[in-house]
C-alpha positions as YAML, in Angstrom:
chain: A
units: angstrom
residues:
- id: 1
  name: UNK
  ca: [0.00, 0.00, 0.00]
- id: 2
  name: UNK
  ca: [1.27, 3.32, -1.28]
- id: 3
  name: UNK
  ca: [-0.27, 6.50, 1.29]
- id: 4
  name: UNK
  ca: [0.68, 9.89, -0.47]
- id: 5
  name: UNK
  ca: [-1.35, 12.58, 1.01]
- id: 6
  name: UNK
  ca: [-1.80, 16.29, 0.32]
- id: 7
  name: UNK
  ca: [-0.54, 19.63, 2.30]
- id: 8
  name: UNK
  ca: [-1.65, 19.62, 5.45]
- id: 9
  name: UNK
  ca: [-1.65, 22.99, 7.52]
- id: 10
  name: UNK
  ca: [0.19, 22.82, 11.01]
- id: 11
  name: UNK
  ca: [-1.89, 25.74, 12.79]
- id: 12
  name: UNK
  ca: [0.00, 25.58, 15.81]
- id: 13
  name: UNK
  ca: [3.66, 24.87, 14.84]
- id: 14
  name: UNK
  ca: [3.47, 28.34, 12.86]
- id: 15
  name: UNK
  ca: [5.45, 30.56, 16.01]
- id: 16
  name: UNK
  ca: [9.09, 29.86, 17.32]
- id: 17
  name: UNK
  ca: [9.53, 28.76, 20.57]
- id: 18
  name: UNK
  ca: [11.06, 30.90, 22.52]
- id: 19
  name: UNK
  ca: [10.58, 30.72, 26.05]
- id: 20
  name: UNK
  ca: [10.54, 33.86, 28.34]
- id: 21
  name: UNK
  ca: [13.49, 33.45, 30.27]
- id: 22
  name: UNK
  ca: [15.66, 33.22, 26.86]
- id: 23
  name: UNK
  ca: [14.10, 36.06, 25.91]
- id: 24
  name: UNK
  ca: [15.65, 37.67, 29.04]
- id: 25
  name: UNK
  ca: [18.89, 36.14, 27.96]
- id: 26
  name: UNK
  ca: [19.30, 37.44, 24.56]
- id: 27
  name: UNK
  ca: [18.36, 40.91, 26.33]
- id: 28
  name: UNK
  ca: [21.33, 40.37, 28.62]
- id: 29
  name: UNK
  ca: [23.45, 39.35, 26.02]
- id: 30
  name: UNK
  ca: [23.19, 42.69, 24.47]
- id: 31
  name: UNK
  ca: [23.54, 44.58, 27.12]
- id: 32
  name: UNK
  ca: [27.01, 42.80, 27.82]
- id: 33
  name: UNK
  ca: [28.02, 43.33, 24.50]
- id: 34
  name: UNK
  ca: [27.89, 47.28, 25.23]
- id: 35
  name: UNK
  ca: [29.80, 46.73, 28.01]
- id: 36
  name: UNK
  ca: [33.63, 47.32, 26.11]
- id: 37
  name: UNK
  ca: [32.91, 50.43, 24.97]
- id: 38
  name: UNK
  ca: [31.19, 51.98, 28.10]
- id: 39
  name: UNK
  ca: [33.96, 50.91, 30.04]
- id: 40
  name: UNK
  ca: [36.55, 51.90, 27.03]
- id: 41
  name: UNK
  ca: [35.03, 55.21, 26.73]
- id: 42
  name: UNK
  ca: [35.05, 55.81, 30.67]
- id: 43
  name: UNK
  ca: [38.72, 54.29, 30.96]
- id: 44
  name: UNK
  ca: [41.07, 54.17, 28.52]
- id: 45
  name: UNK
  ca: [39.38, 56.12, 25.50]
- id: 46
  name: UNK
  ca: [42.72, 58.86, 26.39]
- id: 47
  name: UNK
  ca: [45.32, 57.18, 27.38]
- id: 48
  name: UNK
  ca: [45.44, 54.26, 24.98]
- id: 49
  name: UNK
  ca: [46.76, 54.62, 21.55]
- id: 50
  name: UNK
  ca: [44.34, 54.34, 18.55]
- id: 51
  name: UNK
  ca: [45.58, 50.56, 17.58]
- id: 52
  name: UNK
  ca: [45.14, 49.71, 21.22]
- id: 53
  name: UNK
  ca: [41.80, 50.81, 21.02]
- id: 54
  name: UNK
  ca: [41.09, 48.44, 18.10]
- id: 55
  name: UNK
  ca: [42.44, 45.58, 19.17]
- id: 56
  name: UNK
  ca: [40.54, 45.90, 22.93]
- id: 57
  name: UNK
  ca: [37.10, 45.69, 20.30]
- id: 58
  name: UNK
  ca: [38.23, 43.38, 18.29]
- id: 59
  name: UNK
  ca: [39.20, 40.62, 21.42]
- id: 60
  name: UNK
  ca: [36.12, 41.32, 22.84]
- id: 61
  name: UNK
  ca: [33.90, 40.99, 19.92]
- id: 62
  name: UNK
  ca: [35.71, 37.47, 19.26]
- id: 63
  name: UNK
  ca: [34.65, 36.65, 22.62]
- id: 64
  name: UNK
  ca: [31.76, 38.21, 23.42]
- id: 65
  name: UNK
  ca: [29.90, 37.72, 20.31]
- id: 66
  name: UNK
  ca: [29.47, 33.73, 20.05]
- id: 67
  name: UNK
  ca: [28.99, 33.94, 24.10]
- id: 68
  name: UNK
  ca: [25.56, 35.68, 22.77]
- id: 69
  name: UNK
  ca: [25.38, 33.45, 20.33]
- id: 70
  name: UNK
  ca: [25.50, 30.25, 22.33]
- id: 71
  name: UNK
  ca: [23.18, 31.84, 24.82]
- id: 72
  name: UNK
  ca: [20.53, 33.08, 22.14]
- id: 73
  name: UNK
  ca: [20.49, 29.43, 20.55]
- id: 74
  name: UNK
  ca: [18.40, 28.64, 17.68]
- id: 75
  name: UNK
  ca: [14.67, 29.47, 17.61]
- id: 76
  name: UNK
  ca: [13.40, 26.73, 15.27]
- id: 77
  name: UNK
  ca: [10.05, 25.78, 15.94]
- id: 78
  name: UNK
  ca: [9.10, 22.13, 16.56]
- id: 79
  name: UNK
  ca: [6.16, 19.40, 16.37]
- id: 80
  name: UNK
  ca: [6.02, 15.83, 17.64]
- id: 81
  name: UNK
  ca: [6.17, 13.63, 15.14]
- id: 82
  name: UNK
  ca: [2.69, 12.01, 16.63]
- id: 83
  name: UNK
  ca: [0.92, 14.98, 15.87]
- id: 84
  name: UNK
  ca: [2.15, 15.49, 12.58]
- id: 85
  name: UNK
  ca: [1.35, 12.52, 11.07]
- id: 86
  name: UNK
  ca: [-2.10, 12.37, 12.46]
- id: 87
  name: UNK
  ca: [-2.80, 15.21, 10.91]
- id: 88
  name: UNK
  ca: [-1.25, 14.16, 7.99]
- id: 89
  name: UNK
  ca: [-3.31, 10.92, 7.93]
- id: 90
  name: UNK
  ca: [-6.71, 12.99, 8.41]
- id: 91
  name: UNK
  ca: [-6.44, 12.94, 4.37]
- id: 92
  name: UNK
  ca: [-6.78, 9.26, 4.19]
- id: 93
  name: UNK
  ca: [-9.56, 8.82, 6.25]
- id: 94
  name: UNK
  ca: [-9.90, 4.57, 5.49]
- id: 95
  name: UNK
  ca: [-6.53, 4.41, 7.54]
- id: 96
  name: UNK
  ca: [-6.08, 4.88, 11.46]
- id: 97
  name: UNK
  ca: [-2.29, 5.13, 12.79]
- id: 98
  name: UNK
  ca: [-2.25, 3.28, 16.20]
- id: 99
  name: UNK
  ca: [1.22, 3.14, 16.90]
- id: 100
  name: UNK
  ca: [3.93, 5.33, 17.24]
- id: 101
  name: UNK
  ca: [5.99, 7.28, 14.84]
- id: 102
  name: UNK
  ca: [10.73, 7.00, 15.07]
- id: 103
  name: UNK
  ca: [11.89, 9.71, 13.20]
- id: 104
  name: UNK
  ca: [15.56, 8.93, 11.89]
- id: 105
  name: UNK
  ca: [17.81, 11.35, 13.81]
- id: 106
  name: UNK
  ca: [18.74, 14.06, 11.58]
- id: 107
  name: UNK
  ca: [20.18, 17.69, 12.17]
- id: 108
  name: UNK
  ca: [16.71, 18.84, 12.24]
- id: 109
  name: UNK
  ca: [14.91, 16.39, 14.61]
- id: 110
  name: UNK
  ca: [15.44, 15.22, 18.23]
- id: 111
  name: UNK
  ca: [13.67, 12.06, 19.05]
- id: 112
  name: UNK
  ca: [10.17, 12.12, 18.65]
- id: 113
  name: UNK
  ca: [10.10, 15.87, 17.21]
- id: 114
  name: UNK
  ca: [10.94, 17.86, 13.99]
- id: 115
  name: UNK
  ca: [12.14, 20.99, 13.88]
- id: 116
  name: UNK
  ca: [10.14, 23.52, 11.48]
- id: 117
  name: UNK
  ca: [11.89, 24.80, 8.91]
- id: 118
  name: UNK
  ca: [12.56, 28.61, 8.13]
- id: 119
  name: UNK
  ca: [10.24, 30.83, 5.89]
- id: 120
  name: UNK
  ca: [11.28, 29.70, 2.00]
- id: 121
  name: UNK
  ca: [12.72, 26.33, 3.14]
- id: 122
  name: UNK
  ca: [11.40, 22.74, 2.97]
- id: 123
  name: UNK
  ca: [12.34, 19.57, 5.39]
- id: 124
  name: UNK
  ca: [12.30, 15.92, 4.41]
- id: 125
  name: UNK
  ca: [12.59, 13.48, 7.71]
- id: 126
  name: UNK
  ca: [12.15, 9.56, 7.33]
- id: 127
  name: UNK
  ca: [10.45, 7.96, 9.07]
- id: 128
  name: UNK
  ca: [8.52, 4.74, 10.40]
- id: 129
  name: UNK
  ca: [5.19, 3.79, 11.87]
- id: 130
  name: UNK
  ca: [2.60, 1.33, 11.61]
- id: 131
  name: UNK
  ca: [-1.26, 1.81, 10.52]
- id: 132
  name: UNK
  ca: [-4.52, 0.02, 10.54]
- id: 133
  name: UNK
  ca: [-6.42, 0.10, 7.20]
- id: 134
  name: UNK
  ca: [-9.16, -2.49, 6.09]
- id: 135
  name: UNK
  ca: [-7.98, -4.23, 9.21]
- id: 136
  name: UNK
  ca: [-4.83, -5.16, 8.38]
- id: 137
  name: UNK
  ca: [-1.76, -3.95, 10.29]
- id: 138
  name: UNK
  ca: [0.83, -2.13, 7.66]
- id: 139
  name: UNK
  ca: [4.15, -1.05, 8.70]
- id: 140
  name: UNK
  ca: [5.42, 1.75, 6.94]
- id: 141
  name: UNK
  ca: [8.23, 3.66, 6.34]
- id: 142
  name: UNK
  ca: [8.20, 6.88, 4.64]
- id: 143
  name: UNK
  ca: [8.96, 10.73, 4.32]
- id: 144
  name: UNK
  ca: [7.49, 13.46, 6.37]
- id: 145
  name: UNK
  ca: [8.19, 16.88, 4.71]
- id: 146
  name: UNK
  ca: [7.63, 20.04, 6.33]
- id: 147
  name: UNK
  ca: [7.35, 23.30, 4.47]
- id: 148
  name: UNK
  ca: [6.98, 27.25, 5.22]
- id: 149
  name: UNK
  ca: [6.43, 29.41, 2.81]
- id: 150
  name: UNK
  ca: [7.32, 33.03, 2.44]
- id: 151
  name: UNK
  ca: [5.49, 35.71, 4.52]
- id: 152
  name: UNK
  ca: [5.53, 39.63, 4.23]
- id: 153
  name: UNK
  ca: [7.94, 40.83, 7.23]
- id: 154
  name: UNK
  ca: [6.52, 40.89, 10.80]
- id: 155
  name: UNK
  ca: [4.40, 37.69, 9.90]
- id: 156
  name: UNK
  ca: [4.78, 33.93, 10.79]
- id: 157
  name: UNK
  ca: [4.26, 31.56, 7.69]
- id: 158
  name: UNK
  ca: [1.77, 28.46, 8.94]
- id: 159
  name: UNK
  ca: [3.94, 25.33, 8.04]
- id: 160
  name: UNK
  ca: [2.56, 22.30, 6.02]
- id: 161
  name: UNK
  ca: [2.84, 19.14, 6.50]
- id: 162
  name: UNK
  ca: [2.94, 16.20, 3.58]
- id: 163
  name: UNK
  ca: [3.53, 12.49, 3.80]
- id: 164
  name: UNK
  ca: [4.63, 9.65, 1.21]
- id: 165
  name: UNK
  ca: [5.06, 6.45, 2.61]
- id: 166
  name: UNK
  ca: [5.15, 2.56, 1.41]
- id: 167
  name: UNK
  ca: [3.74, 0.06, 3.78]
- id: 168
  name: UNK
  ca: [3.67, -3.69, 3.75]
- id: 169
  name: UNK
  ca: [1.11, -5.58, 5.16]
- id: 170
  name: UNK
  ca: [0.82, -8.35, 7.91]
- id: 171
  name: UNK
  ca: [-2.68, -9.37, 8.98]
- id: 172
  name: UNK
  ca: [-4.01, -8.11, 12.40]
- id: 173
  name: UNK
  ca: [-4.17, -11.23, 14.57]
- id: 174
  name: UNK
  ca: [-7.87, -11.50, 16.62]
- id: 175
  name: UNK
  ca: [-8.21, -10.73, 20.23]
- id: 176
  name: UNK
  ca: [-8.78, -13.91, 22.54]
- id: 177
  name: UNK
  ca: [-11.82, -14.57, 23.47]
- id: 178
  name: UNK
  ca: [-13.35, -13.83, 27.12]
- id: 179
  name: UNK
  ca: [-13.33, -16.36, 29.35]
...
């Protein structure tokens, strides 16, 4: 059984997730990074020679600017792989997905959730699950790709979901009777 579905709109993966205290962080961050030249110009701005001068900026900057870096972090956006292919699935409404979903580990996905991509970009994960359809037990393995498209600025792009997957069959044994 071949399941190829259509684009499927992830309402609620559309915003980054960035939490309030890493907010706070980044705000920090900045803040720091003014710190050289309030204490240059307060200090040394005088005394030191010109070349002085540049090279105090130029240290810090190669320190202080992937410090911000590492504590800004990326802001992708992520789903759980569950969720995803539900909603996928809701487009082939013969089959029902009982178990759960292993995404392959990728750059983009940690366990059991996929990053979103970035406005413009498109993300193909593979992965494998197992569905119920005309009761029979498939296992498939597949790709899950996400997509954003482009937004006008100071907007968030929804993301889409589609999903292409072979699946081979095995029959779905009866439960046992009651005593």
């Amino acid at each position: 059984m071949v399941i190829e579905t259509p684009w499927v709109e992830l309402a609620d993966v559309a915003a980054s997730s960035v939490s309030g205290w890493r907010a706070v962080w980044v705000v920090v961050g900045i803040a720091v990074a003014f710190l050289p030249i309030v204490v240059w110009k307060a200090r040394w701005a005088e005394r030191w020679q010109w070349w002085k001068s540049v090279l105090f900026f130029v240290a810090w900057f190669c320190v202080g600017v992937p410090i911000a870096a590492v504590i800004a972090g990326d802001t992708h956006s992520s789903a759980h792989a569950d969720d995803v292919l539900t909603r996928a699935l809701t487009a082939q409404p013969a089959v029902l997905q009982p178990g759960s979903v292993v995404v392959e580990q990728s750059d983009h996905s940690a366990g059991t959730s996929m990053h979103a991509p970035y406005q413009g970009e498109e993300t193909d994960y593979t992965v494998a699950f197992s569905v119920i359809a005309a009761d029979r037990l498939s296992r498939c393995e597949g790709t899950v790709t996400l997509k954003r498209n482009n937004a006008p600025r100071g907007r968030n792009a929804p993301v889409f979901a589609r999903l292409r997957a072979n699946c081979a069959s095995a029959p779905v044994s009866p439960a046992p009777a009651a005593p």
